[in-house]
C-alpha positions in Angstrom: -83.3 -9.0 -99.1 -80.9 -11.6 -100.8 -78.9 -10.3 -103.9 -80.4 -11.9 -107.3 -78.5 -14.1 -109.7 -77.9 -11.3 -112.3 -77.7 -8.7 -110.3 -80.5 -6.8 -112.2 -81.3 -3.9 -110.2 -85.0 -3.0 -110.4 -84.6 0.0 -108.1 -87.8 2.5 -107.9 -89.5 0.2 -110.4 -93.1 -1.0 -110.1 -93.6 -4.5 -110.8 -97.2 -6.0 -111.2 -97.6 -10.1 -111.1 -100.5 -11.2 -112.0 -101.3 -15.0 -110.7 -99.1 -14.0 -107.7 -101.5 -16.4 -105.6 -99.8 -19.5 -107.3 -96.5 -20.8 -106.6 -94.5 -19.9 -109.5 -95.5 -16.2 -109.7 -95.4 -15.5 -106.3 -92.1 -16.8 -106.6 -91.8 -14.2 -109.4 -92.9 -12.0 -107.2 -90.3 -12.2 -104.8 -87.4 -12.4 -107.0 -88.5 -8.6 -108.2 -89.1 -7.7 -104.7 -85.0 -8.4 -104.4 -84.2 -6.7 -106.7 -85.3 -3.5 -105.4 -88.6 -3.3 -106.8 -92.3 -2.4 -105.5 -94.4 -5.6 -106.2 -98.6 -5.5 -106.8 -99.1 -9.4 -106.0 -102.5 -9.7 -108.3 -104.8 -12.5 -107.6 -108.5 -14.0 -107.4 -107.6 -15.8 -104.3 -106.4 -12.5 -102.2 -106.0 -14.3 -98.8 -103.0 -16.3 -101.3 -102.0 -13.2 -102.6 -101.6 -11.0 -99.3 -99.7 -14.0 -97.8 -97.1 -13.8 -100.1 -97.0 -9.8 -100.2 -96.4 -10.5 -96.3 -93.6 -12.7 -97.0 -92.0 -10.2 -99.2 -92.3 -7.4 -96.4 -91.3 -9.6 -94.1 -88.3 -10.1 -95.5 -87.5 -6.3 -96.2 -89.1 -5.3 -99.5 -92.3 -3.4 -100.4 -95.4 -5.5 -102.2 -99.1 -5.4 -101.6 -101.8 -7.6 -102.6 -104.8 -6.9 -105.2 -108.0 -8.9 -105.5 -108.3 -8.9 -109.2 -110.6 -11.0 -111.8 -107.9 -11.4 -114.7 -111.1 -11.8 -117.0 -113.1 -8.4 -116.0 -111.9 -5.2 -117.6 -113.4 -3.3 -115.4 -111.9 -4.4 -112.1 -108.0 -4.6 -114.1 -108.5 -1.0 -114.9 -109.8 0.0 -111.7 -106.8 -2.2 -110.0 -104.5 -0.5 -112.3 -105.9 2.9 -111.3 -105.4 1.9 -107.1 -101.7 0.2 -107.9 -100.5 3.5 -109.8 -102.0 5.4 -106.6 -100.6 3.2 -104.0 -96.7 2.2 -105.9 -96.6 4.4 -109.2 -97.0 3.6 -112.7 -96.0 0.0 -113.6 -92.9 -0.5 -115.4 -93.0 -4.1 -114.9 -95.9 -6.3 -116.2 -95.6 -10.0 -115.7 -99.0 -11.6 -116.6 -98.6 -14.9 -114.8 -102.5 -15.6 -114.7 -103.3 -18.8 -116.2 -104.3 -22.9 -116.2 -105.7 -25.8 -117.3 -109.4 -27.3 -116.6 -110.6 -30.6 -116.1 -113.3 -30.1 -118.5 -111.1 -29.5 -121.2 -108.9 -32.6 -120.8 -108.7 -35.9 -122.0 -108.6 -39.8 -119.9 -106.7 -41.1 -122.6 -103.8 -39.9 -125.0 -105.4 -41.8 -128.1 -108.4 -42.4 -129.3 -109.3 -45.6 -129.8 -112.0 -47.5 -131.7 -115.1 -47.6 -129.1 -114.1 -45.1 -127.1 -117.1 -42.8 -128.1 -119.4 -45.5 -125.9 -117.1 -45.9 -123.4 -116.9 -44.7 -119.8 -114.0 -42.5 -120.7 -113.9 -38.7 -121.5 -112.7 -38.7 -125.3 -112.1 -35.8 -127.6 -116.1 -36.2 -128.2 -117.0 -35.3 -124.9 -114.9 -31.9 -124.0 -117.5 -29.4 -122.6 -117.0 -26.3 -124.6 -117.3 -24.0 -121.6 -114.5 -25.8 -120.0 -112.8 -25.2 -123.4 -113.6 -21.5 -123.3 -113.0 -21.0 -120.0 -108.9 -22.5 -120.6 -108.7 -20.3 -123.5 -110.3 -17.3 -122.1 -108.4 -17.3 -118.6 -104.9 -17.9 -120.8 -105.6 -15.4 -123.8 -108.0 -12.7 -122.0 -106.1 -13.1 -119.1 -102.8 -12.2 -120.4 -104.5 -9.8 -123.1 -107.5 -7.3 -120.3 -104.1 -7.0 -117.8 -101.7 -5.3 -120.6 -104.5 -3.3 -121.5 -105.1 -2.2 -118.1 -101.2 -1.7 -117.2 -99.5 -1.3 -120.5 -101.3 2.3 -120.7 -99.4 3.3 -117.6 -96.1 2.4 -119.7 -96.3 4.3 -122.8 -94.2 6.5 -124.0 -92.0 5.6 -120.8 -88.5 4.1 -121.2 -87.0 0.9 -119.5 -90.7 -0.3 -119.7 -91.3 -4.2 -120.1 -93.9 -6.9 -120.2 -92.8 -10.3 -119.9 -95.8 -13.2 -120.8 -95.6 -17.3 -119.2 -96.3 -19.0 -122.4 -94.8 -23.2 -121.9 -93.0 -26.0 -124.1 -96.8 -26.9 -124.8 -96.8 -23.7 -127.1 -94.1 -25.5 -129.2 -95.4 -28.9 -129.1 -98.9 -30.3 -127.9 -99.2 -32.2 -125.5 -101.4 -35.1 -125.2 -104.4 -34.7 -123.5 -104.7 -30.9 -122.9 -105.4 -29.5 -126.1 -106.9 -26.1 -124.8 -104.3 -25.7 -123.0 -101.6 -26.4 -125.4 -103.6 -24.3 -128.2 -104.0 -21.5 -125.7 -100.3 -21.3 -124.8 -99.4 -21.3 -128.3 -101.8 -18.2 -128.5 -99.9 -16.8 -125.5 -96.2 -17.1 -127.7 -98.0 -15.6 -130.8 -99.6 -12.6 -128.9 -95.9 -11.8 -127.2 -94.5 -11.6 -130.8 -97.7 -9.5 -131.9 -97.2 -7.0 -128.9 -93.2 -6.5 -129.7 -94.0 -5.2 -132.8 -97.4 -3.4 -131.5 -95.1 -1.7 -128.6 -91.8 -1.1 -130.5 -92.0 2.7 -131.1 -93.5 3.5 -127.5 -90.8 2.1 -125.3 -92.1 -1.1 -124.3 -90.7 -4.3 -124.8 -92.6 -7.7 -124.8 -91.1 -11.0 -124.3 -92.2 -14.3 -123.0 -90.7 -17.4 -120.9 -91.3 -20.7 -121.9 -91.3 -23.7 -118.6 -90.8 -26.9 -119.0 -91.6 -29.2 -117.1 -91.9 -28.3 -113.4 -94.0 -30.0 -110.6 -96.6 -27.5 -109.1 -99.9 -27.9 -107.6 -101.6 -27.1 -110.6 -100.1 -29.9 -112.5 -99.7 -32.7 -109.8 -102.7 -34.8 -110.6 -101.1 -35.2 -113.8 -97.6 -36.5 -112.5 -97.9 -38.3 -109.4 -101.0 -40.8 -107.8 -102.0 -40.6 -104.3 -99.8 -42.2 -102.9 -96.7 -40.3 -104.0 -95.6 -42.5 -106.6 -94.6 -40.9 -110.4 -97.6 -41.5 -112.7 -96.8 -43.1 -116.7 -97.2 -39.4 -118.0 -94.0 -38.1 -115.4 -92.1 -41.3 -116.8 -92.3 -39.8 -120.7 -92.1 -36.9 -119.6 -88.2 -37.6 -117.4 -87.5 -40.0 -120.9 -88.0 -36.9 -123.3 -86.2 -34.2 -121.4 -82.4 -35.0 -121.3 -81.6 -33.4 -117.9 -83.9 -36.3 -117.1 -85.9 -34.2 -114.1 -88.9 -31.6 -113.6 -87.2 -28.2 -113.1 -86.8 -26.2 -109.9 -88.8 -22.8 -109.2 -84.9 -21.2 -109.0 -83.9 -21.9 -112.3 -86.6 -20.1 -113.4 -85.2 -16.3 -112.0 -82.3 -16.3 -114.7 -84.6 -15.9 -117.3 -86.6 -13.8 -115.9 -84.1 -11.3 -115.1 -82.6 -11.4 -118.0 -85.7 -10.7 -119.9 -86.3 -7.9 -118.2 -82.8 -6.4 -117.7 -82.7 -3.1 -119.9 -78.6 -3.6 -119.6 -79.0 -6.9 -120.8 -81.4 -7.4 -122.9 -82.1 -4.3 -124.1 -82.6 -5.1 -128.1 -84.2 -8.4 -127.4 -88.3 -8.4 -127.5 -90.5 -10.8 -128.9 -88.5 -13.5 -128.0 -89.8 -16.7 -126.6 -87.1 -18.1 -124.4 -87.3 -22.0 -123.3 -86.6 -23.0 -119.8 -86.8 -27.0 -120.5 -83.6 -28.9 -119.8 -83.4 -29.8 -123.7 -86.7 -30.8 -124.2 -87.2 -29.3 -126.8 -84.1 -30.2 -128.4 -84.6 -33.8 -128.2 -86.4 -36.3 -131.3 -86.2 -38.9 -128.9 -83.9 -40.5 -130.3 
């Protein structure tokens, strides 16, 4: 296994990622299987999931893969129960579950006179499931996982729980407002669990991406035929490192986070991994 970039040590700890079927948490994933620690990949899409858990045992460290509906309390707990059985009790929580829908999204950034009549999907014509259904898998999906593994935690030192909110939280961004509203919720909830965890040993902190270029997000920022899309052009204008953000550069912060040595007096924080975006007025 290769040596991580702060040399956190996560020896006999249990990590659980949920969303480990995507590429950034599985990427998670594997930086707390280097670590040291044992790794429950959690994930709708198991056949994603127990991939990635193969990777990580391929390359010398211990993980294995959970079908698990974010959404159903039932199945969390009863994951929860079989992941304490098969690893121990979680010390690590990462709830990486989470994502936009079509439904919920607008063609155009402003809405313009007309527009109601038009052949375009405006603000008037969101579908509220599609709403609920951003909302729900962001907010539920962060909130029915802590309650399933944050039971296993309290009362137990050196315990943490680390949320994915994004710069979306701080700013909206055009065209996604379920999204941006429900990652706002995301930062809000991390603060609310800090001070809800504070006397039992737990601490509660979030990570806030940038901009980085995943599957989830590619419609968005490149057309077929590989070529950067207008949005990816504001986007590169308004971030003064002036380019999307590696997977890497995401591990620092995540270590840190949940480094008891390093951090340990630091939850409720919302830390920003954005190449200055938010720092910039554009001008």
């Amino acid at each position: 296994m290769k040596q991580n970039v702060l040399n956190t040590d996560l020896t006999g700890k249990v990590a659980v990622v949920t969303g480990a079927g995507g590429v950034l948490c599985s990427y998670f994933a594997k930086v707390l299987a280097r670590a040291g620690a044992k790794v429950a990949l959690l994930d709708l899409n198991e056949a994603a999931a127990k991939q990635h858990a193969a990777e990580i045992v391929e390359e010398g460290g211990v993980a294995k893969a959970y079908a698990c509906n974010v959404l159903d309390k039932e199945i969390c707990y009863a994951v929860a129960e079989q992941v304490e059985k098969d690893l121990g009790k979680c010390d690590i929580l990462i709830n990486g579950a989470g994502g936009n829908n079509p439904k919920a999204t607008t063609d155009k950034e402003y809405f313009e006179l007309g527009d109601i009549d038009a052949d375009t999907k405006s603000f008037f014509d969101l579908d509220a499931s599609g709403v609920g259904f951003v909302f729900n898998l962001n907010f539920l999906g962060t909130l029915i996982p802590t309650q399933a593994f944050a039971r296993q935690m309290v009362g137990r030192k050196g315990c943490n729980i680390l949320n994915i909110s994004s710069m979306n939280a701080y700013t909206p961004l055009t065209k996604i407002p379920a999204y941006s509203g429900a990652k706002a919720a995301i930062s809000n909830f991390t603060q609310w669990l800090a001070v809800h965890f504070s006397k039992v040993g737990i601490r509660v902190n979030a990570i806030a991406p940038g901009f980085f270029s995943t599957k989830q997000n590619a419609k968005l920022l490149w057309n077929d035929d590989g070529t950067p899309t207008a949005r990816t052009g504001k986007i590169l204008a308004a971030t003064p490192m002036g380019r999307f953000g590696e997977t890497e550069e995401l591990e620092g912060g995540l270590l840190f986070l949940i480094n008891d040595k390093a951090a340990g007096f630091i939850t409720g924080v919302v830390l920003p991994i954005d190449g200055g975006f938010s720092s910039y007025s554009g001008v």
